[in-house]
N, CA, C and O atoms as CSV, one atom per row, in Angstrom:
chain,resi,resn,atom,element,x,y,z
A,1,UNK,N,N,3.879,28.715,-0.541
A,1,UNK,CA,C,4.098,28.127,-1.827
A,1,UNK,C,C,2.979,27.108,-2.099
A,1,UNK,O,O,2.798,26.130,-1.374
A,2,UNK,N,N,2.122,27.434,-3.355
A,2,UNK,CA,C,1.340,26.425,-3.783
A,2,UNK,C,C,2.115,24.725,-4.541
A,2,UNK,O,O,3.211,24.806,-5.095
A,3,UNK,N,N,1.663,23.862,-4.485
A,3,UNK,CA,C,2.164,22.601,-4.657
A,3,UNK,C,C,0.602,21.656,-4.971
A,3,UNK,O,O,-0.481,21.917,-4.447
A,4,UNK,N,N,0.832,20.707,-5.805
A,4,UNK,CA,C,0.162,19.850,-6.543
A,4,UNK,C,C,0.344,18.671,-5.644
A,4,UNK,O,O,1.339,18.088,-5.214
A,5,UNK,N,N,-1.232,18.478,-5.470
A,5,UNK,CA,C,-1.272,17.055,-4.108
A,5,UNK,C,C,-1.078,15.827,-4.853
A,5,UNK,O,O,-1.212,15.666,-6.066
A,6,UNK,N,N,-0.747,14.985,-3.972
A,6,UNK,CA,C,-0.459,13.555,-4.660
A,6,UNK,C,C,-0.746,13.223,-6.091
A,6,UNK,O,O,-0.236,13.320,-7.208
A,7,UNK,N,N,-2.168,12.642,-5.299
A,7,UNK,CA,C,-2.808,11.737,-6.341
A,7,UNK,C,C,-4.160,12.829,-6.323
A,7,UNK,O,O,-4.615,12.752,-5.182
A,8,UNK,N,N,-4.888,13.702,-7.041
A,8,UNK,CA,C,-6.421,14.377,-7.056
A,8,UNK,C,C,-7.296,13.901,-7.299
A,8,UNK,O,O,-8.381,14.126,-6.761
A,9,UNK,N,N,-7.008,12.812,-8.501
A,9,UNK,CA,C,-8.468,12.174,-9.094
A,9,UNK,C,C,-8.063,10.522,-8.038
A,9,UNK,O,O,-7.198,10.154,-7.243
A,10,UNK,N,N,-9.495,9.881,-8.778
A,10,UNK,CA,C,-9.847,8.730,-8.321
A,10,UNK,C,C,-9.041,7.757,-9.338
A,10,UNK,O,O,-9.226,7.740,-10.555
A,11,UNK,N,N,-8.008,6.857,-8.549
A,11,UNK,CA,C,-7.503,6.012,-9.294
A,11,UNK,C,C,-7.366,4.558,-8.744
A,11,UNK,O,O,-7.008,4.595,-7.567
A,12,UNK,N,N,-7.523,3.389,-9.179
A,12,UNK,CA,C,-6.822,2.397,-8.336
A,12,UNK,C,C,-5.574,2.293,-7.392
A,12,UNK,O,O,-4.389,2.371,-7.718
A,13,UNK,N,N,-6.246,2.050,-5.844
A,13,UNK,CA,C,-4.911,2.160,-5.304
A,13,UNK,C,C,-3.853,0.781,-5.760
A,13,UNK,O,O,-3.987,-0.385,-6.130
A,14,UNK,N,N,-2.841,1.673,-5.491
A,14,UNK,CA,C,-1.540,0.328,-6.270
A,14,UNK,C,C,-0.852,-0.185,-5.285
A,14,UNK,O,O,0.366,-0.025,-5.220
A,15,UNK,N,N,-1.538,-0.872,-4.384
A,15,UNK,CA,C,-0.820,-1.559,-3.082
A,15,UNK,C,C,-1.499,-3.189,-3.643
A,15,UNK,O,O,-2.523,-3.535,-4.232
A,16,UNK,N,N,-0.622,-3.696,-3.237
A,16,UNK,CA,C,-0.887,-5.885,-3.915
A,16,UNK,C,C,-1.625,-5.979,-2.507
A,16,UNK,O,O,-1.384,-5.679,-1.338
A,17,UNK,N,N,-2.773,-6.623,-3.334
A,17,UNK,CA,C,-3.810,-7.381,-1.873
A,17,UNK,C,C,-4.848,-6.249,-2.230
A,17,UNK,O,O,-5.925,-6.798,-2.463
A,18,UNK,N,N,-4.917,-5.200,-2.331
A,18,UNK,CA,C,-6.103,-4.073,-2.230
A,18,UNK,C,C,-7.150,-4.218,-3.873
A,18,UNK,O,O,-6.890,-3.973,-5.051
A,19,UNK,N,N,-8.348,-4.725,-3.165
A,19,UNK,CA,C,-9.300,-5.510,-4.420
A,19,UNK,C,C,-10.365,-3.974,-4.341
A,19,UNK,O,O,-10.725,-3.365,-3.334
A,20,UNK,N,N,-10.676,-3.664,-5.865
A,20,UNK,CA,C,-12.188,-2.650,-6.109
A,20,UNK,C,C,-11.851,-1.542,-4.916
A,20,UNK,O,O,-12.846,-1.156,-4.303
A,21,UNK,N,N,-10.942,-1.144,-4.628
A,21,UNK,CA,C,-10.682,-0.199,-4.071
A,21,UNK,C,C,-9.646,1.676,-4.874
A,21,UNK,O,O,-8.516,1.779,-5.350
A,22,UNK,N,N,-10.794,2.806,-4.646
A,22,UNK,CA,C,-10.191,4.176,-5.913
A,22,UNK,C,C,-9.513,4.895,-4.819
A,22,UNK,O,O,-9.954,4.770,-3.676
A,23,UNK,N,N,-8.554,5.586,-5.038
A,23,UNK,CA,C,-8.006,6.226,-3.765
A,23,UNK,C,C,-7.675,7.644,-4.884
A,23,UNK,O,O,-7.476,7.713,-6.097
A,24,UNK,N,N,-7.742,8.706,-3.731
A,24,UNK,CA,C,-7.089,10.063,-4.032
A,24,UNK,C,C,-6.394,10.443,-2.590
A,24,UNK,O,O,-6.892,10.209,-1.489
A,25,UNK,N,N,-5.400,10.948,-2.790
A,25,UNK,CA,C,-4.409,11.035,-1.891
A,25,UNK,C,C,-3.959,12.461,-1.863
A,25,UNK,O,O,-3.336,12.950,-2.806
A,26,UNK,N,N,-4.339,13.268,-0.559
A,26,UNK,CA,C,-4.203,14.782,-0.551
A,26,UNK,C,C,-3.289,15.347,-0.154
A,26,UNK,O,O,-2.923,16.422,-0.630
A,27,UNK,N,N,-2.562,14.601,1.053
A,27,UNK,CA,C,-1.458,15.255,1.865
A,27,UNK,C,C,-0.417,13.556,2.196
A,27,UNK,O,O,-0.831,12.600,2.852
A,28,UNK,N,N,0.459,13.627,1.749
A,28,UNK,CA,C,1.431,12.083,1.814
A,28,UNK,C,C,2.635,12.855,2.856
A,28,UNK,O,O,3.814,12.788,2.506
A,29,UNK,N,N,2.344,13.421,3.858
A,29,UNK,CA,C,3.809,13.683,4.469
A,29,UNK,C,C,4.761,13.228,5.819
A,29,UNK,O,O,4.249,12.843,6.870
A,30,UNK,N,N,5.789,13.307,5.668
A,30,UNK,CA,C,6.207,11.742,6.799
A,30,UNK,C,C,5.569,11.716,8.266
A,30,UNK,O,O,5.346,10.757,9.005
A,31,UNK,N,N,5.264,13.605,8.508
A,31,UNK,CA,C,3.548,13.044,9.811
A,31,UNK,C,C,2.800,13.364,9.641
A,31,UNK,O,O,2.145,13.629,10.649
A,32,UNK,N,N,2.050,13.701,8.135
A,32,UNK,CA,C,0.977,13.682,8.269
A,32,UNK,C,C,-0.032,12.921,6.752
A,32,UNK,O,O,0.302,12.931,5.567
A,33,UNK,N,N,-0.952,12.491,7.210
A,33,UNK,CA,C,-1.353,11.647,5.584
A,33,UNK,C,C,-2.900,11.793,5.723
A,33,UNK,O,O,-3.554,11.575,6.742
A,34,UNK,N,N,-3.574,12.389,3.956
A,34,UNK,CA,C,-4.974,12.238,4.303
A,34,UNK,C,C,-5.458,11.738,2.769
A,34,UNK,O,O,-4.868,11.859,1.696
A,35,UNK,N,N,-6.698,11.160,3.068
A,35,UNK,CA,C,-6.425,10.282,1.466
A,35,UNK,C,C,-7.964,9.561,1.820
A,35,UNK,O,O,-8.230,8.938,2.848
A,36,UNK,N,N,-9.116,9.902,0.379
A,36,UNK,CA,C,-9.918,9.420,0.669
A,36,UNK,C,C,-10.466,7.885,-0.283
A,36,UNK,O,O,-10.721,8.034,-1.478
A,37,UNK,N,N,-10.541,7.125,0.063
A,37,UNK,CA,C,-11.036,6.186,-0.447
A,37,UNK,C,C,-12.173,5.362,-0.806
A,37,UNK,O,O,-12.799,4.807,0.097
A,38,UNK,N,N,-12.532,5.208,-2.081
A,38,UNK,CA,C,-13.901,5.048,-2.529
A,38,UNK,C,C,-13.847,3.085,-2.876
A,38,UNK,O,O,-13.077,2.658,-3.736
A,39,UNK,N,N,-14.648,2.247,-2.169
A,39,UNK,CA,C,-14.517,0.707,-1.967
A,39,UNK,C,C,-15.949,0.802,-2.851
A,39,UNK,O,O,-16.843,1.643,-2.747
A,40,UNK,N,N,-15.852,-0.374,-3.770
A,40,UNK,CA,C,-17.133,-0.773,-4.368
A,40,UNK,C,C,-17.420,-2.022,-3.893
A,40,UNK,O,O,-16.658,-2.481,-3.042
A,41,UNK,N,N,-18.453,-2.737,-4.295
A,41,UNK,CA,C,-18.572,-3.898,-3.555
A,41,UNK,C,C,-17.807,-4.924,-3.752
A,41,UNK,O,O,-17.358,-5.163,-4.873
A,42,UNK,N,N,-17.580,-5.584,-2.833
A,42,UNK,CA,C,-16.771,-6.961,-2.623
A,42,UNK,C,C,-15.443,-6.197,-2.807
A,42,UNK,O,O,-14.483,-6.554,-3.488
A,43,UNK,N,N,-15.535,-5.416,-2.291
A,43,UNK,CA,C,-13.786,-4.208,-1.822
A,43,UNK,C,C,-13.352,-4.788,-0.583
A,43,UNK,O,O,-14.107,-5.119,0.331
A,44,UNK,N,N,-11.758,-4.925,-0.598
A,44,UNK,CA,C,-11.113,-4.882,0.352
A,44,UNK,C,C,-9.797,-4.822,0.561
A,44,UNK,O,O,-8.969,-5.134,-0.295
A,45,UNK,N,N,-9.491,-4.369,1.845
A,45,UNK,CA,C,-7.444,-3.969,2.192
A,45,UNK,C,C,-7.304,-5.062,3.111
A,45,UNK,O,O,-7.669,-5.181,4.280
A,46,UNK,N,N,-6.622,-5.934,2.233
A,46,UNK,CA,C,-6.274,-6.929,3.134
A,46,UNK,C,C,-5.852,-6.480,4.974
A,46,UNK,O,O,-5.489,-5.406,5.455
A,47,UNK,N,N,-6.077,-7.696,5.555
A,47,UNK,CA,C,-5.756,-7.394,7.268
A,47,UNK,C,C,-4.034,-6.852,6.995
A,47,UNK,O,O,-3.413,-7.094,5.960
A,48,UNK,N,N,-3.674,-6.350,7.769
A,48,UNK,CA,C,-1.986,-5.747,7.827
A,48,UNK,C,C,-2.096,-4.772,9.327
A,48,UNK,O,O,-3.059,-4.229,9.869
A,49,UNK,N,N,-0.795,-4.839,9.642
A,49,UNK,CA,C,-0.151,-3.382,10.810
A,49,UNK,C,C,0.237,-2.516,10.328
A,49,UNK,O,O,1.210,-2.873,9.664
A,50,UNK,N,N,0.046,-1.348,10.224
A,50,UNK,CA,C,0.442,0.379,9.719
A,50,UNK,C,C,1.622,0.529,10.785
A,50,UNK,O,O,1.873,0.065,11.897
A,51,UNK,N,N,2.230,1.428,9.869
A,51,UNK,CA,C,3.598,2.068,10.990
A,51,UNK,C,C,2.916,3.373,11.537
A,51,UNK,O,O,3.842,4.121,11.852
A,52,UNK,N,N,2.052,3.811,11.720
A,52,UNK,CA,C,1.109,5.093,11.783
A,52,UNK,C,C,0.063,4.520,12.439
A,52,UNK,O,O,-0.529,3.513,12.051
A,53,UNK,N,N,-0.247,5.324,13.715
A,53,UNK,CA,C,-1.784,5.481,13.974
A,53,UNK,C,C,-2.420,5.899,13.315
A,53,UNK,O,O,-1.823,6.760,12.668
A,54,UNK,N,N,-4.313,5.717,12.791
A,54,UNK,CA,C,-4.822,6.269,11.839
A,54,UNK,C,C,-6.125,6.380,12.076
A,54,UNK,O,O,-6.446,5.537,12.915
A,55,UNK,N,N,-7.182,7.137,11.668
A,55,UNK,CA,C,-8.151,7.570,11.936
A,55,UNK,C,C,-8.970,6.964,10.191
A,55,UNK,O,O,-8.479,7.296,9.112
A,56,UNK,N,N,-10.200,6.094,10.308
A,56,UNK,CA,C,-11.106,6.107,9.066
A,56,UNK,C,C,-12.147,6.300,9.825
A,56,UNK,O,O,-12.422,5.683,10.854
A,57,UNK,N,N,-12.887,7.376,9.202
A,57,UNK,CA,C,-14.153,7.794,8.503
A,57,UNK,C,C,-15.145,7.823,7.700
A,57,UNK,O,O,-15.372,8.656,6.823
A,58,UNK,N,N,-15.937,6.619,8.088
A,58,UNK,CA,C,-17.132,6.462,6.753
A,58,UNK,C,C,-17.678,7.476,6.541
A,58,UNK,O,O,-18.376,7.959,7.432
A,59,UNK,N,N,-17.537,8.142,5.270
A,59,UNK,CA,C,-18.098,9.478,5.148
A,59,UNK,C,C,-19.363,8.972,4.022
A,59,UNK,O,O,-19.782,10.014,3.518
A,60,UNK,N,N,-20.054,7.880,3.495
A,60,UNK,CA,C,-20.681,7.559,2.932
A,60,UNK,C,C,-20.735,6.114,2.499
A,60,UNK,O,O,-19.693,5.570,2.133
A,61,UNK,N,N,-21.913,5.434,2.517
A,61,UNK,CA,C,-22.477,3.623,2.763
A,61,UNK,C,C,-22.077,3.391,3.649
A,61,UNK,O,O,-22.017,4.169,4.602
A,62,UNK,N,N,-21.570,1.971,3.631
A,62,UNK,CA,C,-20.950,0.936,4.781
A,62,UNK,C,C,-20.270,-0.201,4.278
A,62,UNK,O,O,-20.157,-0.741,3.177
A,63,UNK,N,N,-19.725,-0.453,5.776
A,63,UNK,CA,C,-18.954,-1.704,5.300
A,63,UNK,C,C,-18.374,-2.235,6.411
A,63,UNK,O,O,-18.966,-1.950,7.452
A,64,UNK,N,N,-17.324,-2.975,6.533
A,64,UNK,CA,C,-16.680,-3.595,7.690
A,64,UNK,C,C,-15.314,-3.429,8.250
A,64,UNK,O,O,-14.369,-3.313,7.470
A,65,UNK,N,N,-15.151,-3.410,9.371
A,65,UNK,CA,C,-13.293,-3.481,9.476
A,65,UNK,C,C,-13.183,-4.524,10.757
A,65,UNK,O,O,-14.130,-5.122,11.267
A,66,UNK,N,N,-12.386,-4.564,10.983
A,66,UNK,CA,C,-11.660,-5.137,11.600
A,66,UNK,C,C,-10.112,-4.806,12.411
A,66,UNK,O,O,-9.101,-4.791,11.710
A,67,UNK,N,N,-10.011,-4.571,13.773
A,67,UNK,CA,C,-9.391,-4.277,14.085
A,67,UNK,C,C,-8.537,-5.350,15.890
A,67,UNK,O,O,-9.187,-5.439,16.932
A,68,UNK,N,N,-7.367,-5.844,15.760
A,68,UNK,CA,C,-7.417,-6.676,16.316
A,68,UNK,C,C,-8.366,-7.543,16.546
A,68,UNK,O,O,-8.979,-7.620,17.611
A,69,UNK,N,N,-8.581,-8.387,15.370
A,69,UNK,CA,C,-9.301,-9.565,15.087
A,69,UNK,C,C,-10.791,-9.258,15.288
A,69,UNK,O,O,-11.705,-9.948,14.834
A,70,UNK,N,N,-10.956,-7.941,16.154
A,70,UNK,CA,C,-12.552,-7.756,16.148
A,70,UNK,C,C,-13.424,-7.015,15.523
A,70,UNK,O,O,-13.584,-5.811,15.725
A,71,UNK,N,N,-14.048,-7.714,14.712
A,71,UNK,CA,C,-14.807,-7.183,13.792
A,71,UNK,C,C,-15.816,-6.774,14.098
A,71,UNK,O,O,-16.339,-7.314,15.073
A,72,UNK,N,N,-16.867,-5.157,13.125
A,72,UNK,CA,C,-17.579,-4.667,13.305
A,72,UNK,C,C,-18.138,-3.705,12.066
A,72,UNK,O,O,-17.360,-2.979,11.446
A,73,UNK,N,N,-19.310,-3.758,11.817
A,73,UNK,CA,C,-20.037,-2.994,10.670
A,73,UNK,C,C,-20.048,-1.302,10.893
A,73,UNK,O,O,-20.743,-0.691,11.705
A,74,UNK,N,N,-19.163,-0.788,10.022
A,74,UNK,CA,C,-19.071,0.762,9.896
A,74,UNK,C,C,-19.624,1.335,9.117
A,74,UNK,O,O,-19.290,0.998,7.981
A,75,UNK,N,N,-20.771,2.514,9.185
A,75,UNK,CA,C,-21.440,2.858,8.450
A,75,UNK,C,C,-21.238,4.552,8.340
A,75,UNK,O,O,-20.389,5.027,9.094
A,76,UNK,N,N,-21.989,5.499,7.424
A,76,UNK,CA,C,-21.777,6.829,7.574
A,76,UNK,C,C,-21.663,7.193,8.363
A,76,UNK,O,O,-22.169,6.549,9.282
A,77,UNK,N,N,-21.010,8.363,8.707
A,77,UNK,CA,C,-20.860,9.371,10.164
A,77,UNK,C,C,-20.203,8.511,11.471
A,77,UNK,O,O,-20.350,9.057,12.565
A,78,UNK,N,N,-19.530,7.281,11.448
A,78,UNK,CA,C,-18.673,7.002,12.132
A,78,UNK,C,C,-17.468,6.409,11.928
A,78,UNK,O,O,-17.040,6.247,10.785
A,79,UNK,N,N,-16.726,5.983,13.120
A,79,UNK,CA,C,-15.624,6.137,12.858
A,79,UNK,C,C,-14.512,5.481,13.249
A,79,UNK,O,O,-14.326,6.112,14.289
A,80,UNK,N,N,-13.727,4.785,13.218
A,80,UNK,CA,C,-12.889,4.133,13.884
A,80,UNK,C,C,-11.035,4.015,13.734
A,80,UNK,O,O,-10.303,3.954,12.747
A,81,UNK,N,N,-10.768,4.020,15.169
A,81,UNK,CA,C,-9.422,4.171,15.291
A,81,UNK,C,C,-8.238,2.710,15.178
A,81,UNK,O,O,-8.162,1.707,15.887
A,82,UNK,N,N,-7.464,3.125,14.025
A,82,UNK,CA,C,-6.907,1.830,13.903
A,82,UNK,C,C,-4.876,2.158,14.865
A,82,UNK,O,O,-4.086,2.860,14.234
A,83,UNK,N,N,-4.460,1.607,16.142
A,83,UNK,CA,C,-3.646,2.296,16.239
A,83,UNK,C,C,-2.514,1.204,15.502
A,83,UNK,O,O,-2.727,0.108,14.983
A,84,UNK,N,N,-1.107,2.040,15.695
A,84,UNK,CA,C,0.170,1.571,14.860
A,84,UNK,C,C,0.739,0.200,15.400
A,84,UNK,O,O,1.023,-0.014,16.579
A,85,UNK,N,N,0.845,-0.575,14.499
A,85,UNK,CA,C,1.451,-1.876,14.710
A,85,UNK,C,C,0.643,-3.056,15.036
A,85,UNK,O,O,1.165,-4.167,15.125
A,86,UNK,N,N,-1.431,-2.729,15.336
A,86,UNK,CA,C,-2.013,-3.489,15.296
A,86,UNK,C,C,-2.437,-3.729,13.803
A,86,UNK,O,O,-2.180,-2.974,12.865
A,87,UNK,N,N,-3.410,-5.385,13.721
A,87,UNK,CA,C,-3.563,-5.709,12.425
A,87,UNK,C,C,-5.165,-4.863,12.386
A,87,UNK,O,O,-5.951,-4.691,13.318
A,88,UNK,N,N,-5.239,-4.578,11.419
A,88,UNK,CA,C,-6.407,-4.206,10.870
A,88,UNK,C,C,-7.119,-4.323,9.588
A,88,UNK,O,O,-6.538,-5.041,8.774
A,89,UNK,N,N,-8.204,-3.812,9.211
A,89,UNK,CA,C,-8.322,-4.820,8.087
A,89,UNK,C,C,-9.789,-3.316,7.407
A,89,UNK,O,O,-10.143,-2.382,8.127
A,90,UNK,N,N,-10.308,-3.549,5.981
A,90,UNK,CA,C,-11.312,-2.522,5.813
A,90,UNK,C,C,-12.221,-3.292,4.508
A,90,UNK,O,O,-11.695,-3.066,3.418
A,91,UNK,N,N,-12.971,-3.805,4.462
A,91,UNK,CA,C,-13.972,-4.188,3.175
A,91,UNK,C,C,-15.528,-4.130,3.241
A,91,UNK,O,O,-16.305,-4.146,4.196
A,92,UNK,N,N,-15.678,-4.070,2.145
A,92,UNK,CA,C,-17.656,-4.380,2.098
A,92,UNK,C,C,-17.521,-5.616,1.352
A,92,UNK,O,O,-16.686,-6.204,0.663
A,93,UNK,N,N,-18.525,-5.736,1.721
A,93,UNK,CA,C,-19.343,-6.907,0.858
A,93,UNK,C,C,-20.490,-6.917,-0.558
A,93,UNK,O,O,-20.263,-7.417,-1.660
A,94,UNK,N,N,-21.787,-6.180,-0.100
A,94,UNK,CA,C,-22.525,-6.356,-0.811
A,94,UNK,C,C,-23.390,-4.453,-1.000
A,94,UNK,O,O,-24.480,-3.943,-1.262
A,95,UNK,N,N,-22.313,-4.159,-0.732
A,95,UNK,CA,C,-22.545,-2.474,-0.687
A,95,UNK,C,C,-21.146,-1.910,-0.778
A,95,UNK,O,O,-20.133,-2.530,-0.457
A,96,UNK,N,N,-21.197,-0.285,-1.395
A,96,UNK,CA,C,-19.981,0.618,-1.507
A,96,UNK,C,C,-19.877,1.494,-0.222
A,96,UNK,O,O,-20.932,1.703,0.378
A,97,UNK,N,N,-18.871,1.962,0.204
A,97,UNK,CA,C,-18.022,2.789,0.739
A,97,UNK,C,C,-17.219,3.946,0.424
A,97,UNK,O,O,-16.319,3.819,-0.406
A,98,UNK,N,N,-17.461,5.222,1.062
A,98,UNK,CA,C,-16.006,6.217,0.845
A,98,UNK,C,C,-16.047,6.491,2.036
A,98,UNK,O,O,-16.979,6.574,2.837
A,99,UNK,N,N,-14.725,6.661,2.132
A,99,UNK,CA,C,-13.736,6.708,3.609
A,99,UNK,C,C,-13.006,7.782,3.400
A,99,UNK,O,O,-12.613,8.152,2.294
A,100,UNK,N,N,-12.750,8.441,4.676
A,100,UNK,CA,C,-11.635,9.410,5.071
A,100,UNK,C,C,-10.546,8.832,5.663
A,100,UNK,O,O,-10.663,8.320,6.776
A,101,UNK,N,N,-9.139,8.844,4.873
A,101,UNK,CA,C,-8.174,8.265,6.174
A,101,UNK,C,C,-7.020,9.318,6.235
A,101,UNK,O,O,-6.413,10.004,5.412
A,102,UNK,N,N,-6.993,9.113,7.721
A,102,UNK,CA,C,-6.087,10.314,8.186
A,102,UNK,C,C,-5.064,9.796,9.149
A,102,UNK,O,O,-5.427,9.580,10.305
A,103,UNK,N,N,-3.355,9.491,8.664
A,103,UNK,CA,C,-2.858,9.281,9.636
A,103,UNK,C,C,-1.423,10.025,10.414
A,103,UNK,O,O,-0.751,10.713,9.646
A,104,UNK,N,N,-1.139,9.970,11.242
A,104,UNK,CA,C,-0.264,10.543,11.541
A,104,UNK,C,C,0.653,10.260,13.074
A,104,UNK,O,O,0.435,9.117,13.477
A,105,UNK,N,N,1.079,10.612,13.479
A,105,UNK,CA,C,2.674,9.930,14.239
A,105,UNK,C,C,1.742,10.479,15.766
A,105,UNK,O,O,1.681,11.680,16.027
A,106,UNK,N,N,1.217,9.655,16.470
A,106,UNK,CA,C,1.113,10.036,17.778
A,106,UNK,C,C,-0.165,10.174,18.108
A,106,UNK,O,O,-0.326,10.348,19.316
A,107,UNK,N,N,-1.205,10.159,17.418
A,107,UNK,CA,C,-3.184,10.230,17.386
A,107,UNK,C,C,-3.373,9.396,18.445
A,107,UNK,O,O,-2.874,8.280,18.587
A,108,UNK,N,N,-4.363,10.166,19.442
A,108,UNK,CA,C,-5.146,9.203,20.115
A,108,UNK,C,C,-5.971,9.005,19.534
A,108,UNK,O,O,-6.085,9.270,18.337
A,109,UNK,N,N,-7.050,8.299,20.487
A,109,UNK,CA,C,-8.086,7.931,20.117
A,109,UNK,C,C,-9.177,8.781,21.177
A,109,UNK,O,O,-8.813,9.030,22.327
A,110,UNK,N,N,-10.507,9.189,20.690
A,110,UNK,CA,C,-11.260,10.452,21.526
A,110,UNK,C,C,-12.331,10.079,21.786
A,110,UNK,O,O,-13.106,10.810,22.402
């Protein structure tokens, strides 16, 4: 059965705290979630804990995250694992970002 994904186009995500950040949202399901997100500058998701392990993917520019308090500059073609219940955090500064995020119930890290 064909079915109509979330969100397709680029829209403001509607979470409070999330600044200059477009999200499209492909697969929302209770294990599995993929959703790519486009940060312009001075973008950011506030620090928070996910109930989900999750996988982001700079798939284009850079920018920063933060993951248990330790921060580090993420740029194209890599990648970092945020797991469930730690704080984490995702913004640029003075450059844009699009991200892949993929999460789901049980992900290691590889």
């Amino acid at each position: 059965m064909i079915t109509r994904v979330k969100r397709p186009e680029w829209e403001p995500v509607p979470i409070e705290g999330i600044v200059n950040v477009e999200g499209k949202v492909f697969l929302d399901e209770p294990e599995v979630g993929v959703a790519m997100l486009r940060f312009g500058r001075d973008a950011t998701i506030p620090e928070h804990a996910g109930d989900t392990d999750n996988w982001v993917v700079c798939v284009e520019g850079r920018g920063f995250t933060s993951v248990d308090c330790e921060q580090a500059e993420i740029r194209a073609g890599q990648k970092v694992f945020w797991p469930k219940g730690v704080q984490h955090c995702l913004w640029t500064t003075d450059s844009e970002m699009t991200t892949l995020m993929v999460h789901a119930l049980g992900f290691q890290p590889s």
